[in-house]
C-alpha positions in Angstrom: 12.0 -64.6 -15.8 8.9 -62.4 -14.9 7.3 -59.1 -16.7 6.8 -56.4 -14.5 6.2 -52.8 -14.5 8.3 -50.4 -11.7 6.3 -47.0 -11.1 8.6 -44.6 -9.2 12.1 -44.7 -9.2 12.9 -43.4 -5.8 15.9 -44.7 -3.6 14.0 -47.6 -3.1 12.5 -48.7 -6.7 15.3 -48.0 -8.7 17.2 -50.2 -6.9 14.7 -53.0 -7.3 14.4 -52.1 -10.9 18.2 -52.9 -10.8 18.2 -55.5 -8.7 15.6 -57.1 -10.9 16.8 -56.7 -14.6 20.1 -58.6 -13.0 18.2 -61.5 -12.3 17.2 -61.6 -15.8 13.3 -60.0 -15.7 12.3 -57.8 -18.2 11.7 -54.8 -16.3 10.1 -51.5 -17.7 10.1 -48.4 -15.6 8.4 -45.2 -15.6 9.1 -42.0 -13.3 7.5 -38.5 -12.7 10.8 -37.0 -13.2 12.5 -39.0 -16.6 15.3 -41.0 -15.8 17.6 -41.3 -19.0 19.9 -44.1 -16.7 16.6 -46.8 -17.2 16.1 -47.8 -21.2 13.4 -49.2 -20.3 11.6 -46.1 -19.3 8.0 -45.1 -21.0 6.6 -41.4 -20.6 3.5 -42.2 -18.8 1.7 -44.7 -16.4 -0.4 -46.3 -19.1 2.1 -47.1 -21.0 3.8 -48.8 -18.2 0.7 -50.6 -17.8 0.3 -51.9 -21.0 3.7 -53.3 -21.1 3.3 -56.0 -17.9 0.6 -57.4 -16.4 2.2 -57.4 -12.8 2.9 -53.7 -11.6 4.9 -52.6 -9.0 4.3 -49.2 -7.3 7.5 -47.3 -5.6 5.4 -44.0 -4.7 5.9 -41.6 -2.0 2.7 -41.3 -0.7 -0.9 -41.4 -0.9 -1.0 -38.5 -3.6 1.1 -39.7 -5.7 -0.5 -43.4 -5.5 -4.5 -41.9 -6.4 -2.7 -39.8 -9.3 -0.3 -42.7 -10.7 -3.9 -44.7 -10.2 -5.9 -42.2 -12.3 -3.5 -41.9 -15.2 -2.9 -46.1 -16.0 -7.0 -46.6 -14.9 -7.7 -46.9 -18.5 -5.1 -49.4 -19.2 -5.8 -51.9 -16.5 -7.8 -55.3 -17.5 -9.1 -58.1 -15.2 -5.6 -59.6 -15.8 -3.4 -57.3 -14.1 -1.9 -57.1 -10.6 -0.9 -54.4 -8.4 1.4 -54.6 -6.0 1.6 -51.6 -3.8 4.9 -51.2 -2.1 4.3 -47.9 -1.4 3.7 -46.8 2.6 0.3 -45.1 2.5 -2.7 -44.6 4.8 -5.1 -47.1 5.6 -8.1 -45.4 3.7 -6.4 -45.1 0.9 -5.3 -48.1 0.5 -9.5 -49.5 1.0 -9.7 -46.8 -2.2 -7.5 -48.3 -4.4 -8.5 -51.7 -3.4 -12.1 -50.9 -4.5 -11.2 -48.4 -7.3 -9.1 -52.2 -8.6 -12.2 -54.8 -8.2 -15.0 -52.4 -10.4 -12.3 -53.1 -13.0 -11.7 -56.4 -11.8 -7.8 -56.2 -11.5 -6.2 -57.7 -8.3 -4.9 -55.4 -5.4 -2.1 -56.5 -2.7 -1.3 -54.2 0.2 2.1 -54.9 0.2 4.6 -52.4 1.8 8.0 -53.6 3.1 10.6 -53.1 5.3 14.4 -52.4 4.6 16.2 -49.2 3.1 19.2 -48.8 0.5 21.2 -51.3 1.0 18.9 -54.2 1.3 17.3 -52.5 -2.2 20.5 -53.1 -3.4 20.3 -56.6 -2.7 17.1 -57.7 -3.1 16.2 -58.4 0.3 13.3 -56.3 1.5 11.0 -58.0 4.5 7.2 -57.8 2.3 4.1 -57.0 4.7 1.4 -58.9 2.7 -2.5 -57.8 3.0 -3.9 -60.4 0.8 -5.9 -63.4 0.8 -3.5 -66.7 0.4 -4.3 -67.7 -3.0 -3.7 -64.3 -4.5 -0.3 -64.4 -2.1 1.2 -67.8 -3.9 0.3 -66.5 -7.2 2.5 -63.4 -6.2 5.0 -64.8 -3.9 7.3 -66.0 -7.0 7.5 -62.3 -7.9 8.1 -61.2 -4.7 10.9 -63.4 -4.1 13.1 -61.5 -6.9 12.8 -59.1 -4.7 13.4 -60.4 -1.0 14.5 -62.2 1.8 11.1 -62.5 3.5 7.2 -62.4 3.1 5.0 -62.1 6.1 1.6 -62.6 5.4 -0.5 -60.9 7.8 -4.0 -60.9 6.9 -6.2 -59.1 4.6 -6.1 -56.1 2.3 -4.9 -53.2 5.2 -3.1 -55.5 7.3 0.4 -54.9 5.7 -0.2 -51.1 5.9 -1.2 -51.1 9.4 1.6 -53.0 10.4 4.2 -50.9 8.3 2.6 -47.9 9.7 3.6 -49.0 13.2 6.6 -50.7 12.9 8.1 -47.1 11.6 6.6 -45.8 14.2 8.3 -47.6 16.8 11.8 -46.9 14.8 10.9 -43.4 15.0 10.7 -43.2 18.1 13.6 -45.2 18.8 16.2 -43.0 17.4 14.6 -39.9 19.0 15.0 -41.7 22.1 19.2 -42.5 21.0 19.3 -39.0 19.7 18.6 -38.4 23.3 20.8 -40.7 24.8 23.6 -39.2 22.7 23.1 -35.8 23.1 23.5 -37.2 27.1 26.0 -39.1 27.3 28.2 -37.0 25.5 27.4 -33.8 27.6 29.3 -36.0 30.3 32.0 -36.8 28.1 31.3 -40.8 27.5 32.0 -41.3 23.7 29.0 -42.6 21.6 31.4 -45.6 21.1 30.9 -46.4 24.5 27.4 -46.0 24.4 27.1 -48.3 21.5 29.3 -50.9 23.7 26.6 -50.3 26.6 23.5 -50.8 24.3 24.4 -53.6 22.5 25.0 -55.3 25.9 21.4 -54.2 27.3 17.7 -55.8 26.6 17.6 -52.9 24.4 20.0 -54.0 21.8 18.8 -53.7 18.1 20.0 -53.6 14.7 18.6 -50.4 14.6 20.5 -48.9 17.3 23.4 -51.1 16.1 23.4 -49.3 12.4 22.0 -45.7 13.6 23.7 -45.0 16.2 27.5 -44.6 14.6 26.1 -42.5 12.0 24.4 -40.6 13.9 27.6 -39.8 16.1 29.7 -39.0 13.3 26.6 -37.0 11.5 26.3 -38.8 8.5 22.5 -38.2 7.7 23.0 -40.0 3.8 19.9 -41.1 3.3 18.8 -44.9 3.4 15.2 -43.5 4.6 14.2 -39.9 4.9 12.7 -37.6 7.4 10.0 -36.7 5.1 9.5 -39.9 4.6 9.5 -41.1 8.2 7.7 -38.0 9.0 4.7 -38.5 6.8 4.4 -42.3 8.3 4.1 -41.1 11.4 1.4 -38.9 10.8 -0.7 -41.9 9.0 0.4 -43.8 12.3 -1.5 -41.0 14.4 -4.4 -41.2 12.3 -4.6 -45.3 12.3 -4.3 -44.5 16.4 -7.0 -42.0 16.1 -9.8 -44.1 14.2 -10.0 -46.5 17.0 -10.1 -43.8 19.8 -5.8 -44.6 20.9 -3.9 -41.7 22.4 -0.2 -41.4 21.3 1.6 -38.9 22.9 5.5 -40.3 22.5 4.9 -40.4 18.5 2.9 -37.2 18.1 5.8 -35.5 19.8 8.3 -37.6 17.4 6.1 -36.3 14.8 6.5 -32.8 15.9 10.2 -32.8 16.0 10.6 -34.2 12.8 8.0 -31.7 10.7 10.1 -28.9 12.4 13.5 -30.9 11.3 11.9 -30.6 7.9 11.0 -26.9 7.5 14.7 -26.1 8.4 15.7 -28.0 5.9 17.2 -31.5 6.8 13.6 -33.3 5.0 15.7 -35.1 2.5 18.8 -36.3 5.1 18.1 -39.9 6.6 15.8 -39.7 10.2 19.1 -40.3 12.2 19.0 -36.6 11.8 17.1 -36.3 14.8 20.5 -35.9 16.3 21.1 -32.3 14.8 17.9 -31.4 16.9 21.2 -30.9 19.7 23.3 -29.4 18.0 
């Protein structure tokens, strides 16, 4: 059994705060927004850090990672460790790794891959930015929470990769969005399509999962747009530091922030569909 704190109860954390307490862990919780359905809930970051040594952050983005930060800074000791989960920029995640050493706690970049259902389950991929021997002292607390942990360098390396990897799923399902909107202009059903694909080099999970939904337009969300969308503009400025043009995910990143001011920022990214309708 392990003691951890869960900041931010999204579609994602409060299913690993689930997910966890099954298991037997003693789990305490805190969200922005109170949720009465967690008894383990505290008002405020601090007091979610005084409660567990290991802390888990769920956060949306970079924001809401410096603020949670601020408010539990003067509860954090040389014993505690973070483990960011949330998908943030690069530079902030070198800011919270600092902001952690002057106090002397330990910092892993740790975002993951995997939506709802795998929540659900417990079995999220980890992207680990640590050094080894801060890794094995985590892993066991990881595992509660996963089917995988892929250790890919140093603080920043689990971000970067994150960061990318939605990028390429972004841009996948623009591209069967497209595909879609095609194929059934010349009346050839998406289950058809779905036949074709999955006999092609371009195959995927992804497209195996997406692309029914996406046909019947069922946009409930296992990730969001707004989520997806805010990746894919730290993607862009990852690409930018290092002098790479991206043209097929700025555009990406253009449909989806006008997908969001109409209104669809909360459906799941298969929405890129409804950009034909």
């Amino acid at each position: 059994m392990y003691q951890v704190s869960i900041l931010g109860l999204g579609l994602i954390g409060s299913r690993i705060a689930r997910h966890m307490t099954g298991l037997g862990d003693k789990v305490t919780v805190w969200n922005r927004t109170p949720r009465e359905d967690f008894p383990e809930a505290v008002p405020t970051p601090a007091d979610a850090a005084r409660a567990s040594k290991i802390i888990q952050l769920y956060l949306k983005d970079r924001n809401a990672c410096l603020e949670v930060f601020e408010q539990m800074r003067g509860a954090l000791t040389p014993e505690h460790v973070i483990l960011n989960h949330s998908t943030i920029d690069l530079a902030t995640v070198g800011k919270l790794s600092l902001m952690c050493s002057a106090i002397g706690c330990t910092y892993v970049d740790c975002p993951f891959t995997g939506s709802r259902l795998p929540a659900e389950k417990g079995e999220l991929v980890y992207y680990a930015g640590t050094d080894s021997s801060t890794l094995d002292r985590v892993r066991p607390v990881l595992e509660h929470s996963s089917r995988d942990i892929l250790h890919l360098g140093g603080i920043g390396a689990g971000t970067v990769v994150k960061l990318v990897t939605n990028m390429v799923s972004a841009t996948m399902v623009q591209s069967l969005s497209e595909a879609l909107a095609i194929t059934q202009a010349y009346g050839i059903s998406p289950q058809l399509l779905g036949q074709a694909i999955s006999r092609n080099v371009i195959a995927s999970p992804l497209a195996s999962f997406k692309l029914p939904l996406m046909a019947e337009r069922d946009f409930s969300t296992h990730f969001s747009l707004d989520n997806m969308r805010k990746d894919s503009i730290y993607a862009q400025e990852l690409a930018a530091e290092k002098g790479i043009h991206t043209p097929a995910a700025a555009l990406v990143s253009s449909i989806m922030g006008k997908l969001c001011r109409e209104g669809h920022a909360e459906e799941d990214f298969g929405c890129l569909a409804e950009q034909f309708d």
